[in-house]
N, C-alpha and C positions, 0 to 999 in steps of 0.2 A: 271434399277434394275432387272429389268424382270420378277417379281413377278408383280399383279393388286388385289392390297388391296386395300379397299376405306376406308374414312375416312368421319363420318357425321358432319355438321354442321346446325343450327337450326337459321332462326329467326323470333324473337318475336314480334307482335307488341304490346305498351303500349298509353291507351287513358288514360290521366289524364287532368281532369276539374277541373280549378279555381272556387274557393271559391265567390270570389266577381263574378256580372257581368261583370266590366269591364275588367274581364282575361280570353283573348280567351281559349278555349282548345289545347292542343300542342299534338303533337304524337312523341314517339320516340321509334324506334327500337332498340332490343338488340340485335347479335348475338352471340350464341353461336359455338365455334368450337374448333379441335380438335389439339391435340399436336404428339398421335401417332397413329399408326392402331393397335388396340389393346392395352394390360397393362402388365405390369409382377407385378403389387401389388396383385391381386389376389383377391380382396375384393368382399366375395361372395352376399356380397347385389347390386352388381356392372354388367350387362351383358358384359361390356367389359371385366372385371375382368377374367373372366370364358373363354376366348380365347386366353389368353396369348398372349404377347408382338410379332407382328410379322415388325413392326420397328418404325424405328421415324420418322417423318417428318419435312422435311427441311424448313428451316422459309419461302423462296416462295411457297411451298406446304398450309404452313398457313397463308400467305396473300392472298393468291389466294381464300382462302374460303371469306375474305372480301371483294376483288375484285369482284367475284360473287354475290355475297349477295347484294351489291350495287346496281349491277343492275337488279337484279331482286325488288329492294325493289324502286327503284327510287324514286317519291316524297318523299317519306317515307326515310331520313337519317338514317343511324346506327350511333347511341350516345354513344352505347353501347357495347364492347366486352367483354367476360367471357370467360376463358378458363376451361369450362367444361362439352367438348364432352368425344370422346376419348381419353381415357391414362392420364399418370401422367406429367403434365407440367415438373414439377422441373426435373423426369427423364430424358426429354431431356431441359436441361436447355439453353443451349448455343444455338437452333434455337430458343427456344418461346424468349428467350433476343433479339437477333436481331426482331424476330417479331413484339415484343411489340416498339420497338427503330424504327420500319418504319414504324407504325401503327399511334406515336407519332409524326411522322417527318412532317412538314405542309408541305411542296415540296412533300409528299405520299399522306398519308389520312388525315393528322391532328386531328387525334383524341386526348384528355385533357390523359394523364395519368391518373389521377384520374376515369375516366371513363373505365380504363379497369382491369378487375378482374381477377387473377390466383387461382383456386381453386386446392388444394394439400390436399390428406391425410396425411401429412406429416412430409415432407423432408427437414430432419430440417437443413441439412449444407447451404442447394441451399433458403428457406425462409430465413438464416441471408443475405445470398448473394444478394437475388433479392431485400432486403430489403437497402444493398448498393447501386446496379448497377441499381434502380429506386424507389427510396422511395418513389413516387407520385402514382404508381401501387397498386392498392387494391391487399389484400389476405386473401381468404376465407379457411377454415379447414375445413374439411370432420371429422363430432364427430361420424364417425359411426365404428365400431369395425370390422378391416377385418374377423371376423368370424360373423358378422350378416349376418342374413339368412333374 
């Protein structure tokens, strides 16, 4: 491309302790990461927003953030992915779909579709779509008003 934008991804760790004694404690990692460098929605409560869209990233561009992630998190699995670093998933729909589809695949990472999250201010043609093309994929909505401050 010959441009070097980066693109951040984040992960989480989660301690949660059973109730009874006899349930051990479990940990599970979420990560979060990114669909573009940059956004073109604009949404000024947003620091991506305010840099504008400088492109998208390719669905190995975005498994490689959970390839990474992996191994730096080793004992510690990631349970968890949310798509909400950079950019607007749905505006590159057609990589975050393969993403989510190798992320799924148990020959990849085998991660539960239900376990992973697209969060859109949105975009309503690509949420009926992705709501076709993986109906076990959560999605979340950003209620915040592209002109909050």
């Amino acid at each position: 491309r010959g441009d070097t934008a980066e693109a951040d991804s984040h992960a989480v760790d989660h301690d949660a302790r059973g109730e009874g004694k006899k349930q051990p404690p479990h940990k599970r990692t979420t990560l979060c990461v990114s669909s573009q460098v940059g956004c073109q929605m604009g949404c000024k409560f947003c620091a991506t927003g305010t840099m504008g869209l400088r492109g998208n990233l390719m669905a190995g561009e975005i498994l490689e953030q959970l390839y990474w992630a992996r191994k730096v998190c080793g004992d510690n699995p990631i349970r968890n992915v949310v798509f909400m670093g950079m950019g607007e998933p749905l505006n590159n729909y057609r990589n975050v779909l393969a993403a989510v589809r190798a992320m799924c695949d148990v020959k990849r990472f085998g991660l539960a579709p239900s376990r992973i999250t697209v969060s859109t201010v949105g975009v309503l043609p690509f949420m009926k779509k992705l709501r076709e093309d993986a109906p076990s994929v959560q999605l979340a909505i950003s209620l915040h008003a592209p002109n909050q401050v």
